[in-house]
C-alpha positions in Angstrom: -78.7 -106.5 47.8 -80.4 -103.3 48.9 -84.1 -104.0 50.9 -86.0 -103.6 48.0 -84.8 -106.7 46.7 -83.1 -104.7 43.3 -79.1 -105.7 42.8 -77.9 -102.2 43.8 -74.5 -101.8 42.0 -71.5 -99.3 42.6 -70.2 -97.1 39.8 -66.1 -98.1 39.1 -63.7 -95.6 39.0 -62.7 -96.4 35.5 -66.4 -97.8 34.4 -68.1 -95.6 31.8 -71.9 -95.3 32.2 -73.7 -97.5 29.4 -74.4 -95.4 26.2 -78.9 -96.2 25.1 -78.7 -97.4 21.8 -81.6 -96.4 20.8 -81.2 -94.3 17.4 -82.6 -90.7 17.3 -85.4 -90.5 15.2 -85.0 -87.3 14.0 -80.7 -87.3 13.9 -80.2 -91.4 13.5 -77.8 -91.2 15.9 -77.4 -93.1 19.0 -78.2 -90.9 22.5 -77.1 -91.4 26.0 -80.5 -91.4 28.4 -80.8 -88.5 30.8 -80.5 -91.3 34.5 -77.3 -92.8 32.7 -76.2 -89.4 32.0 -76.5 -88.5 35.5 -75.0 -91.5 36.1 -71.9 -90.3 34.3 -71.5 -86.9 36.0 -71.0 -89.0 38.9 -68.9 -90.9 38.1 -66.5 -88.5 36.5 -67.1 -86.3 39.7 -65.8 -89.2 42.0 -62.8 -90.0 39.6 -61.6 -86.0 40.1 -62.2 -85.8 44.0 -59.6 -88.7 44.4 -57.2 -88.4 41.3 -55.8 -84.9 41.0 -55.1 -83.8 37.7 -52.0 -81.8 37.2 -51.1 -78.4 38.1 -51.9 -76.0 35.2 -50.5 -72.7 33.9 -52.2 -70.9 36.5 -51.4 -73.3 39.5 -47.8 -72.8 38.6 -47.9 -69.0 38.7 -49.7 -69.6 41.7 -47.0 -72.1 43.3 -44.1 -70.1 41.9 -43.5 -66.2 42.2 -41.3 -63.9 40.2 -38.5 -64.3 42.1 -38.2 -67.4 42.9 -38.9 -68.3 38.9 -35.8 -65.8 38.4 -33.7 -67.7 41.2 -34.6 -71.1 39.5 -33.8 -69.7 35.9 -30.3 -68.1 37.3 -29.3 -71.5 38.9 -30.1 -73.4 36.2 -27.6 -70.9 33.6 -24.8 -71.4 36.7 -25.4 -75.6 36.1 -25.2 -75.0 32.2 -22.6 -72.7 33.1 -19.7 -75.1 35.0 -19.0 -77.5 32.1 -18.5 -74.9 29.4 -16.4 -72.8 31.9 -14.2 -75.9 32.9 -13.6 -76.4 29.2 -13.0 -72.4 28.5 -10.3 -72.6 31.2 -7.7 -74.5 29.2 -4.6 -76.1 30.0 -2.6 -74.9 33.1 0.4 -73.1 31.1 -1.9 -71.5 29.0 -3.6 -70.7 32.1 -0.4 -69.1 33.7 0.5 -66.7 31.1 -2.4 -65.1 30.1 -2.7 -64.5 33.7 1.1 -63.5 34.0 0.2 -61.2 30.8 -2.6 -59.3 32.5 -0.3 -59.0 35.8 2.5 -57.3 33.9 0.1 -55.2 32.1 -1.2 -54.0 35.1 1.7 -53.9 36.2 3.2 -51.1 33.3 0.2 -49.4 34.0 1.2 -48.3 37.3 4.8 -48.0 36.4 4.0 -45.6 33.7 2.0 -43.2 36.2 4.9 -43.2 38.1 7.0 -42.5 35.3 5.0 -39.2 34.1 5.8 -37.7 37.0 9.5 -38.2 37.7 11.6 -35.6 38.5 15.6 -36.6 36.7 16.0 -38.0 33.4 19.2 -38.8 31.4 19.3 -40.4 28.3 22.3 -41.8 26.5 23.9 -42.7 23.0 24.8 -46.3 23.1 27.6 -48.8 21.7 24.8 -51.1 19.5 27.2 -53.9 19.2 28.9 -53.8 22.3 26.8 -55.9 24.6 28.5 -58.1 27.0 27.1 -60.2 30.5 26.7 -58.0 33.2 28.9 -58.9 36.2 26.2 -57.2 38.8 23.3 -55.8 37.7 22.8 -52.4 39.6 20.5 -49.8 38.1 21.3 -46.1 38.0 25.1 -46.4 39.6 27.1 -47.3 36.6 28.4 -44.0 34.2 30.1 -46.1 31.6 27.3 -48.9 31.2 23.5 -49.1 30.5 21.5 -52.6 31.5 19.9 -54.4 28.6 17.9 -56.7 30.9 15.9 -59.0 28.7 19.5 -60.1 27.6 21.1 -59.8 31.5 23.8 -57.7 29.8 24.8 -54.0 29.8 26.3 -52.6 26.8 29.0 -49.2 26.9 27.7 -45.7 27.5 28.8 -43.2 24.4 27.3 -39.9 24.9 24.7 -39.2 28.0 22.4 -35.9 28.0 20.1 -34.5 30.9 16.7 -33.7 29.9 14.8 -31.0 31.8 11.7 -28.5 31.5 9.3 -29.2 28.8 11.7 -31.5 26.7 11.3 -33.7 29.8 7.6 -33.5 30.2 7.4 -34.0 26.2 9.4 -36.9 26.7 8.5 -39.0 29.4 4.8 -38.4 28.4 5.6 -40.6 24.7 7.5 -42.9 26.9 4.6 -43.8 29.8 2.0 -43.4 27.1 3.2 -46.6 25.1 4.8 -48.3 28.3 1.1 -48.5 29.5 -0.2 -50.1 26.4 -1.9 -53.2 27.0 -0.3 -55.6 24.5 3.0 -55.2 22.6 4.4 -57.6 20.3 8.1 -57.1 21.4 9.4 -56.0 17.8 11.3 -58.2 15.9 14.1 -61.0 17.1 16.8 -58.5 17.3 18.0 -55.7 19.3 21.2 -53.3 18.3 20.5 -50.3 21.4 21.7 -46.6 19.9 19.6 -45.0 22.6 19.2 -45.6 26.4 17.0 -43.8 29.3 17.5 -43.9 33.0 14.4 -42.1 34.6 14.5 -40.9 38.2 12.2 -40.1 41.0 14.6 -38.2 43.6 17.4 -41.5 44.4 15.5 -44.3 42.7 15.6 -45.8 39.3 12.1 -46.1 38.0 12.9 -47.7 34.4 16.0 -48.4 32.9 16.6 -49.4 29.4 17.6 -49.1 25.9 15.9 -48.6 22.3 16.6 -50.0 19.0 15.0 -48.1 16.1 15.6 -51.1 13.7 14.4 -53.7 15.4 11.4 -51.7 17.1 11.8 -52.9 20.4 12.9 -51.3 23.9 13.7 -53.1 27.3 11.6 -52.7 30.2 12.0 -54.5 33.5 9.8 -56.4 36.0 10.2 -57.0 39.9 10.7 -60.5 38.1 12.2 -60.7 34.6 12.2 -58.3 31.7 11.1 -58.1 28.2 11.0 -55.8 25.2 8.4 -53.5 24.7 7.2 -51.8 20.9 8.2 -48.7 20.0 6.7 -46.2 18.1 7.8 -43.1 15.7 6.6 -40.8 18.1 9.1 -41.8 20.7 11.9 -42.2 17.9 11.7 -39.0 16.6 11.9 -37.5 21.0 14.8 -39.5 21.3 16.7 -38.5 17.7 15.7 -34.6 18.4 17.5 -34.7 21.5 20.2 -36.8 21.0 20.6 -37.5 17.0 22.9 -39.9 16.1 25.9 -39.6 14.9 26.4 -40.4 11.2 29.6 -42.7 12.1 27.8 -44.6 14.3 25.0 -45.0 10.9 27.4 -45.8 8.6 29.4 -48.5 11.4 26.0 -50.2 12.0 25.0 -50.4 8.1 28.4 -51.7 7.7 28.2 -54.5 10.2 24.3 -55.3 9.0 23.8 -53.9 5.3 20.8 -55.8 5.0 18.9 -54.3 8.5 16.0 -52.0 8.1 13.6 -51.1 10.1 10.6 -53.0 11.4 7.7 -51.9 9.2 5.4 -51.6 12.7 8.6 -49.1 13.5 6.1 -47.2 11.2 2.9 -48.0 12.6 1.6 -45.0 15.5 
C-alpha cells in the first residue's frame, strides 16, 4: 500500500490495460479512457525493453554483409553439393575406365603431335590372313613382319614403300589428325591388315600398326596395352594411292570372306 492509503498496483508484463465500456454516444462503440490508454503505452513499452523482438530485414543486412551472404550461399551449394556428387561418381570400374579413357586420349593427343613431325616413314602391303603369335615383340627391327598388337601377333610383310617429301607430310597429317580424336569406336569385331605403317623420329618407333579397310579399324599402341582405332576414307584413299593393292590379294580375300564388306562408318569422314 502506497502512503496515501490507495492499493497501488503494478502493471504485468502480459496484463492488458482494462478497455471503459462505456458506449460512444455518437459511434455506439465501446472506447478505451485516455489514463488507461496511457496505462497501455506503458505497458507495451516495458514488454519491448525486456523481450526483444526478432531481427528484421534490415537488422539482417545490417548483421550480414555481401560477402559474407555470398560465402554462406557458396557453402551451403558445396553441402547440397557432396551427396549428389557421391552418387554421380558411380561404381569403381566404371570409375576406372572412364578415367583410363581420358588418360589414353590424352595420351594420342600427344602421340599424334609427335607423329606430325617425324622424320622416316615406311608403309607396307600386308599378308591379311596370315597372323600368327609373336615370339618377341620388338618394334621397327623386323623386315619380314609387322606387329598387330591388340592381337600380340605380327602378321608377314608383302610389299614395303618409303614415303618422303609432301606424300609424307600429306600422309602422316590424315594419320595424327584421326589418332588425336577423342573417342573412337574401334570398327567392327574383325581385323584382316592389307596395309601397315612404321613411323620414325631418327632411331625410334613412334607408332607401329596395321589398317583394315573392311573392318574400319587400325592398331595403335599404349606404354600399357593397345587397341584399335577408327579409320576414315581420307586415310584409305592416302594409303591405296601410294600403295594400291594388288587385285590378287582382292580377289584371295573375297574368296576366303565372300560375304565381308566394308564397315558403313568406313564411309563416314
Amino acid at each position: 500500500n502506497s502512503s496515501s492509503g490507495r492499493p497501488c498496483r503494478r502493471v504485468g508484463l502480459e496484463e492488458k490495460a482494462p478497455i471503459d465500456q462505456s458506449a460512444d454516444e455518437s459511434t455506439g462503440s465501446s472506447v478505451a479512457s485516455p489514463e488507461l490508454t496511457s496505462s497501455a503505452q506503458t505497458a507495451t513499452s516495458y514488454r519491448e525493453s525486456r523481450i526483444p523482438s526478432l531481427p528484421g530485414k534490415q537488422k539482417i543486412d545490417t548483421l550480414y554483409s555481401a560477402p559474407e551472404k555470398m560465402k554462406t550461399l557458396q557453402l551451403l551449394f558445396a553441402l547440397l553439393m557432396v551427396p549428389i556428387l557421391a552418387c554421380a561418381e558411380g561404381h569403381p570400374d566404371d570409375v576406372f575406365y572412364t578415367d583410363l579413357k581420358r588418360i589414353e586420349a590424352k595420351y594420342r593427343i600427344s602421340k599424334a603431335r609427335l607423329i606430325k613431325k617425324a622424320d622416316r616413314v615406311i608403309i607396307y602391303l600386308v599378308d591379311f590372313d596370315g597372323i600368327k603369335d609373336a615370339e618377341i615383340e620388338v618394334f621397327g627391327d623386323d623386315e619380314d613382319e609387322i606387329s598387330v598388337a591388340p592381337y600380340g601377333g605380327e602378321t608377314r610383310v608383302l610389299k614395303s614403300k618409303e614415303v618422303v617429301g609432301e606424300e609424307r607430310k600429306t600422309l602422316l597429317a590424315a594419320l595424327g589428325d584421326q589418332i588425336a580424336k577423342p573417342d573412337h569406336s574401334g570398327g567392327a569385331f574383325c581385323h584382316y591388315p592389307i596395309h601397315g605403317i612404321r613411323v620414325y623420329s631418327g632411331e625410334e618407333v613412334l607408332h607401329e600398326g596395321t589398317f583394315c579397310w573392311v573392318c574400319s579399324n587400325f592398331s595403335f599402341s599404349y606404354p600399357q596395352g593397345a587397341s584399335w582405332l577408327d579409320t576414315t576414307p581420307r586415310l584409305k584413299e592416302v594409303f591405296t594411292s601410294l600403295l594400291p593393292i594388288p587385285q590378287k590379294e582382292l580377289d584371295r580375300f573375297h574368296k576366303k570372306y565372300p560375304g565381308a564388306e566394308p564397315k558403313e562408318s568406313e564411309h563416314e569422314e
